[in-house]
PAKOLRO-706516 format. One line per field, with one value per residue (C-alpha): residue number from 1; residue in three letters; x, y, z. Coordinates in steps of 0.2 Angstrom, whole numbers, always signed. Each point is the difference from the previous one (the first is absolute). Example, Ala and Ser with C-alpha at 12.3 -4.5 7.8 and 13.67 -1.06 7.14 Angstrom:
PAKOLRO-706516
marnu <- [1;2]
lumse <- [ALA;SER]
c1 <- [+62;+6]
c2 <- [-22;+17]
c3 <- [+39;-3]
end
This chain:
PAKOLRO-706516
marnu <- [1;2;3;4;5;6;7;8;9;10;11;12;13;14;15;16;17;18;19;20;21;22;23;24;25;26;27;28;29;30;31;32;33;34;35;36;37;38;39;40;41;42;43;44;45;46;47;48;49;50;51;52;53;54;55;56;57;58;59;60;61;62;63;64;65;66;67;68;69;70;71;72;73;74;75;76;77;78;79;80;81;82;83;84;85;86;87;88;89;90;91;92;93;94;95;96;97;98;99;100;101;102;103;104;105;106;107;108;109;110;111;112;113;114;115;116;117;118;119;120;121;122;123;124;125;126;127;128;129;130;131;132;133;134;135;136;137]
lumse <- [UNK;UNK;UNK;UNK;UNK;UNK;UNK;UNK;UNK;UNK;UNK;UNK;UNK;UNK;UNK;UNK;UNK;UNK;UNK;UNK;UNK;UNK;UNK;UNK;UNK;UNK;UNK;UNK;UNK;UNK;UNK;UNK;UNK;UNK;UNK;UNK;UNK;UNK;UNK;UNK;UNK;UNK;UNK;UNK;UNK;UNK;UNK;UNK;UNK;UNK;UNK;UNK;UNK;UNK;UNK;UNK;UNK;UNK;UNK;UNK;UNK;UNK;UNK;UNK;UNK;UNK;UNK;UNK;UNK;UNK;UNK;UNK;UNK;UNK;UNK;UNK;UNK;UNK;UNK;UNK;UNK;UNK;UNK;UNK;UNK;UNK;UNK;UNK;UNK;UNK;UNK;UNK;UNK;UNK;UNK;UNK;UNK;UNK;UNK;UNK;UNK;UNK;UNK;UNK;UNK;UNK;UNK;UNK;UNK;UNK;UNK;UNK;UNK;UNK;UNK;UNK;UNK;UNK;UNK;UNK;UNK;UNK;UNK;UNK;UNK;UNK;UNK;UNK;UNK;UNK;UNK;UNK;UNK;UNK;UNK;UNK;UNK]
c1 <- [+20;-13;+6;+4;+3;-10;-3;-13;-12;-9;+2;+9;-5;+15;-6;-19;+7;+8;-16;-11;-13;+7;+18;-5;-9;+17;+10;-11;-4;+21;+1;-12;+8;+18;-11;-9;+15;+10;-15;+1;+18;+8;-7;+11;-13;-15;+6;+4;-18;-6;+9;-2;-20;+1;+12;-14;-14;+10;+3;-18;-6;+14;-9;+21;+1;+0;+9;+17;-2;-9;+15;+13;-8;-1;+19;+0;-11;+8;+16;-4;-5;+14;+11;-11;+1;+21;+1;-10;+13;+12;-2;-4;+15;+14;-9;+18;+6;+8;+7;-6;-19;+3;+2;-15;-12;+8;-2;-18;-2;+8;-12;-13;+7;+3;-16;-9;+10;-1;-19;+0;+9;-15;-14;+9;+3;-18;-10;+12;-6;-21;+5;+6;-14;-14;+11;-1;+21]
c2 <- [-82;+16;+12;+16;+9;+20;-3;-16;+14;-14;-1;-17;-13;+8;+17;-7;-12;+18;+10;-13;+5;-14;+5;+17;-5;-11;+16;+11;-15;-2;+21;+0;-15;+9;+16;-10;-8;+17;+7;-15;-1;+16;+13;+14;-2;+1;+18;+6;-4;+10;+15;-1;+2;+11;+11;-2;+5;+15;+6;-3;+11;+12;+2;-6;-11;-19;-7;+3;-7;-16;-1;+2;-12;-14;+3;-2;-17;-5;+0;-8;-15;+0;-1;-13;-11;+5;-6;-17;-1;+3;-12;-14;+2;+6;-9;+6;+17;+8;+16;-3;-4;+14;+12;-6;+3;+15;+11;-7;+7;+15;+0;+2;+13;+12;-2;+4;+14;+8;-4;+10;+14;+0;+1;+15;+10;-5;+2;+10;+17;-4;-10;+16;+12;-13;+2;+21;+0]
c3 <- [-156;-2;-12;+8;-13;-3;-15;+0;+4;+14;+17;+2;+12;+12;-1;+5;+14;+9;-4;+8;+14;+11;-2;+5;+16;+3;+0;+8;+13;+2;+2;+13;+8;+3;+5;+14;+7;-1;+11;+10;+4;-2;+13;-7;-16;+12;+3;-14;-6;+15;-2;-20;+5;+13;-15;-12;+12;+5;-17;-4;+16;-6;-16;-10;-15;+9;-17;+7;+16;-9;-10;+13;+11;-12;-6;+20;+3;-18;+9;+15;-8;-11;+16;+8;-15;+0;+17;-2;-14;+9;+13;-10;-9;+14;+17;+9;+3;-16;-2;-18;+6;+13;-16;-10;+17;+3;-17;-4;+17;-5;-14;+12;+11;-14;-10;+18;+2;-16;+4;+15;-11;-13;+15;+9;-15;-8;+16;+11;-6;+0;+17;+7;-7;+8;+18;-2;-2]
end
C-alpha cells in the first residue's frame, strides 16, 4: 500500500495515478458524456441554454457585466443535470410509483425552478434599468 502520508515530501504512486493525463481525459470524457445526454434527452435543458445565450447577448448589446448572468446560468444548467441524473436515479431504483421517488423528483425539480427564478430576478434588476433606457422609458 502507497504511503500517503504529507510528510514523505513525494508524490506517491496514488497521487500520480489521479494526476495522470489519461485519467483527466477519462473525467472530462465521462463530464461531457452526461452533458450530451442531458442535451439529448432533456428538452427543458435545450432551453435553458437558449435563453442563457440569448441573456448574454442581451447584456452584451446592453453594454452590463455578462459575469452574473454566466454565473446564474451555470447554477441553472448545473441543476438541470443534477435533476436529470436524480431522475435516472430514481427510476432505476424505485421502477413503480413512490410517494418517496415522487419527492426526490419533485425537490431537484424544485431546485431548478428556484435557481431559474432567482436568475430571472438577477437579469431584471441587472439589465432592467439599461433595457428600459435603450427602449426611451
Amino acid at each position: 500500500m502507497d504511503d500517503l502520508s504529507p510528510r514523505t515530501g513525494a508524490r506517491t504512486r496514488a497521487t500520480r495515478k489521479a494526476l495522470s493525463k489519461s485519467r483527466l481525459v477519462k473525467s472530462f470524457g465521462f463530464a461531457w458524456a452526461g452533458i450530451a445526454y442531458t442535451w439529448g434527452h432533456e428538452p427543458n435543458f435545450r432551453i435553458e441554454v437558449v435563453v442563457g445565450v440569448l441573456a448574454v447577448l442581451l447584456a452584451l448589446w446592453l453594454q452590463v457585466s455578462p459575469v452574473p448572468i454566466l454565473i446564474m446560468g451555470a447554477i441553472v444548467l448545473a441543476l438541470e443535470i443534477m435533476n436529470s441524473a436524480v431522475e435516472a436515479i430514481v427510476d432505476l431504483a424505485s421502477p413503480d410509483i413512490h410517494p418517496l421517488a415522487k419527492l426526490a423528483k419533485d425537490a431537484a425539480a424544485g431546485a431548478v425552478f428556484l435557481a431559474s427564478l432567482i436568475a430571472v430576478l438577477v437579469g431584471l434588476f441587472l439589465m432592467g434599468p439599461e433595457l428600459l433606457k435603450k427602449l426611451g422609458f
